[in-house]
N, C-alpha and C positions, 0 to 999 in steps of 0.2 A: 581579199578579206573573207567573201564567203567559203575559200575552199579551208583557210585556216578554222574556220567556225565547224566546219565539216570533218574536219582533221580531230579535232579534239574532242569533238561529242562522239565520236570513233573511238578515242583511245581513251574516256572517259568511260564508257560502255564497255568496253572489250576489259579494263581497269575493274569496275566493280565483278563483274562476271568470273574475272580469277579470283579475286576475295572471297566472292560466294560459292564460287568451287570449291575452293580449300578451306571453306566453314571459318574464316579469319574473323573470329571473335573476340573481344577484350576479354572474356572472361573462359574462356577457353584456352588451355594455354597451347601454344606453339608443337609444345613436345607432345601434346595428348592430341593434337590433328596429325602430326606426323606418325604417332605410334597405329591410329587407324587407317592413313591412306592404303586404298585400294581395298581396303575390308568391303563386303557386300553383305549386311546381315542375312540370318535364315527370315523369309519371306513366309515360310509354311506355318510358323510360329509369332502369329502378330496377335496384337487385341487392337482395335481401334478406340478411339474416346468415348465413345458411345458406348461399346458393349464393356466398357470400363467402371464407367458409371452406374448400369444396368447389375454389374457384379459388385458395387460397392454398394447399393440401393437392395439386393437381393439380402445382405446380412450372410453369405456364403464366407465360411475362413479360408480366408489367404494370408500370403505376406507378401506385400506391395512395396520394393527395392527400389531406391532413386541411389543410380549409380555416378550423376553428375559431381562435381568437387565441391565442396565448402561454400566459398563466394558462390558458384549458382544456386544451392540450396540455399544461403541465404537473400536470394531475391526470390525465393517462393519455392513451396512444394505440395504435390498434391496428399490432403489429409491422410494420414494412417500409416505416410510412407517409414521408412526407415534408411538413411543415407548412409552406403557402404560406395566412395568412389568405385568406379571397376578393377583399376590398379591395385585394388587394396582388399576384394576380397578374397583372397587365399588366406591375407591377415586378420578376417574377422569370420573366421567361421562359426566362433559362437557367437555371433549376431543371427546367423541364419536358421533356419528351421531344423529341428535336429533330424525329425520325418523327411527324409528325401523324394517324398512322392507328395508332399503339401504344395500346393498351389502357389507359385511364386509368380507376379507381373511386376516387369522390371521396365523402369525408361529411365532416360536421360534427358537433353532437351531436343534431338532432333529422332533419334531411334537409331545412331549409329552406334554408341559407346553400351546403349541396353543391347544391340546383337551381342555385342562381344562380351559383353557379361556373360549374356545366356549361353554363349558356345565353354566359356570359362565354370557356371555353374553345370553344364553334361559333362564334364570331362572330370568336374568331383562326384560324378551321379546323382544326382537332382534331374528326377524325369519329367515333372510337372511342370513347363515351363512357357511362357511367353511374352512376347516385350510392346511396350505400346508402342506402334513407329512413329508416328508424329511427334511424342517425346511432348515435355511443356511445351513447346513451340504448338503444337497443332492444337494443344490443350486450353493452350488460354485464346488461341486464334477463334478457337467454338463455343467461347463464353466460360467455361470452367473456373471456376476459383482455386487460386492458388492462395497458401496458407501461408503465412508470413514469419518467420522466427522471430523473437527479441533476440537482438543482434545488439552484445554490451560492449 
């Protein structure tokens, strides 16, 4: 009996740990963990929460990109953002700054999908650029408030 109890809080653990590998979230879909497996964002180009706040506290102009989908924008986003999923901006470039050297900080909710934006906004040249890593996730973990949509 105890080796079966053994057995299963084994594959119990070993079970969550590949979920939380492969980021398997309800509200993330299948094909957008797939479309980034094995991506590594630029690390050289980060902002943490802190000096995030510090720059939204400063009154400095940026434009602050939440490249997550729909459904996560609406379980919160941080103030001032502007939601352009990452798949979709080449499709909203008039959304984005028309100055290509304006300060752009982009997340999502973990800091994987805001790399990929950012190597997607250099490659339309936009030099200004850096992604929060911890994404909402690290954001609401360190108190932060997240702003809520009316959702009809």
């Amino acid at each position: 009996m105890r080796k079966c109890i053994v057995l299963f809080m084994i594959f119990f653990l070993l079970g969550s740990t590949i979920c939380l590998a492969h980021n398997l979230d309800p509200v993330v879909s299948n094909e957008e963990a797939c479309d980034l497996e094995g991506f590594t964002p630029d690390f050289s180009s980060i902002i943490e929460c802190v000096e995030l706040i510090e720059l939204i506290e400063s009154k400095k102009d940026f434009f602050l990109l939440d490249v997550r989908n729909q459904s996560e924008w609406n379980t919160g986003y941080i103030e001032g953002a502007t939601l352009i999923p990452y798949k979709e901006i080449e499709d909203n470039l008039d959304k984005l700054p028309s100055d290509k050297n304006s300060l752009i900080v982009i997340y999502c909710k973990s800091g994987i999908r805001s790399g990929a934006a950012l190597e997607t906004l250099k490659k339309l040249g936009y030099t200004n650029l850096t992604h929060l890593i911890q994404g909402t996730t690290g954001w609401s973990f360190e108190g932060y408030p997240l702003v809520k949509p009316d959702v009809k």
